[in-house]
C-alpha positions in Angstrom: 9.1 -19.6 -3.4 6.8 -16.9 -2.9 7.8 -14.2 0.2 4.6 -12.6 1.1 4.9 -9.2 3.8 2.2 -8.8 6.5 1.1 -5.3 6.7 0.1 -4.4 10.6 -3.1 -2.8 10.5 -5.4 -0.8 13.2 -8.7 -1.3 11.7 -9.1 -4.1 9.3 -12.4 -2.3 7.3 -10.1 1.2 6.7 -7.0 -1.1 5.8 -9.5 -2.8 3.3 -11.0 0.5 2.0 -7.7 1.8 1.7 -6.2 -1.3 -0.2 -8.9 -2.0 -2.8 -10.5 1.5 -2.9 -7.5 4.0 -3.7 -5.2 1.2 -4.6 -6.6 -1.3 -6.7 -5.6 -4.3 -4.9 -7.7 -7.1 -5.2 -9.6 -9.0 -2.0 -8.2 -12.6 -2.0 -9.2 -13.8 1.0 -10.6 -13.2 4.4 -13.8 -12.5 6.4 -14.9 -8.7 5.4 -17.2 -8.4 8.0 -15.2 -9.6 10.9 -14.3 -6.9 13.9 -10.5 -6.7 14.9 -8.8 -8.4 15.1 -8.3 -10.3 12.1 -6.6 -11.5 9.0 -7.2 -10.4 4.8 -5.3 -11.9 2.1 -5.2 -9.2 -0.7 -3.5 -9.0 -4.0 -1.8 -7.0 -7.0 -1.5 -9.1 -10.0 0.4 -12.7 -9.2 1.6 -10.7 -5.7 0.0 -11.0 -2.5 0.1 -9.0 0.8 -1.2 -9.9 4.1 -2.6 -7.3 6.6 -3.3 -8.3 10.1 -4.7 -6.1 12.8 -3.6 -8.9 15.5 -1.1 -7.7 17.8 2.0 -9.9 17.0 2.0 -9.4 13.0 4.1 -7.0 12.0 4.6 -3.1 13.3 3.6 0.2 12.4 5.4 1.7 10.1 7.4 -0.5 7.5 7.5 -0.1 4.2 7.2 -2.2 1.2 8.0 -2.0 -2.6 5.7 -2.1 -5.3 7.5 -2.5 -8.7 5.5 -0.8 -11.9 5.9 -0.4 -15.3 3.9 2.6 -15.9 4.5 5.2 -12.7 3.1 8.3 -13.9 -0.1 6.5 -15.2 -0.6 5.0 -12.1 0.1 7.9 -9.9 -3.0 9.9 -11.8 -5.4 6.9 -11.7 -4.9 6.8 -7.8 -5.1 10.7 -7.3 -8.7 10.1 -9.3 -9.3 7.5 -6.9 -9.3 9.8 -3.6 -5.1 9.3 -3.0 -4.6 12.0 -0.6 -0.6 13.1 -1.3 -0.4 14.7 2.0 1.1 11.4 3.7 4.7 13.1 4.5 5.0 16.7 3.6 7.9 17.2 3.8 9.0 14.5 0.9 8.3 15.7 -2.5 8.7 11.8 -3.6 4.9 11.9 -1.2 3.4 14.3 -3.6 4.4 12.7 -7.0 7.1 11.0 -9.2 10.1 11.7 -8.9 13.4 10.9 -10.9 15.4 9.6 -8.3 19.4 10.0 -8.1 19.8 5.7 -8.4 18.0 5.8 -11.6 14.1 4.8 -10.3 11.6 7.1 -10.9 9.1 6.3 -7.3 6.3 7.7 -5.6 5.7 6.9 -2.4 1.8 6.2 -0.6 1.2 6.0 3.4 -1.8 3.9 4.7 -4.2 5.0 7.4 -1.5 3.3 9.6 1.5 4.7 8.4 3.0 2.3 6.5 4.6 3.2 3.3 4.1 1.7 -0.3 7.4 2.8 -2.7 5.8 2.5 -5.7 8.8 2.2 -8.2 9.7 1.9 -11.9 13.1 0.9 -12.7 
């Protein structure tokens, strides 16, 4: 039984940009031309995500983990992509990898709505 997050979003085309042009998820589902608000079905691999930029799905804010094999690697491909690290500057786990005390290594990724992707490799 799949358990699939809805991501609250402002502005469904800069979600979408966000999503499958820095992150690499994949555009399942949805109208990409509709105004706000509405509904996208995206994807990573076999996992799917739903954003929603209609006012009772989901708050600002949340944050969701993304397990990965291969952190580092990832971390570089996104920063070639146009990842800006500046999403908290005050958290070094923002700006890269980090070897975390509970044995993960995790960067972390806010969307243009401030939500946070924890990006973690066991």
């Amino acid at each position: 039984m799949p358990i699939i997050p809805t991501v609250r979003c402002s502005n469904m085309k800069t979600a979408l940009e966000f999503y499958t042009g820095v992150l690499d998820f994949e555009h399942l589902d949805g109208d990409l031309h509709a105004g706000d608000p509405s509904f996208t079905v995206i994807s990573r691999g076999s996992d799917r995500v739903f954003l929603s930029s209609h006012s009772g799905d989901g708050v600002y804010g949340q944050a969701l983990v993304v397990l990965t094999d291969e952190i580092d690697a990832l971390f570089k491909h996104y920063l070639a992509r146009g990842l800006a690290t500046t999403g908290n500057p005050d958290s070094p786990v923002h700006k890269g990898p980090l070897d975390q005390t509970w044995g993960t290594r995790e960067f972390y990724v806010n969307d243009p709505d401030g939500n946070t992707l924890r990006f973690v490799q066991q």
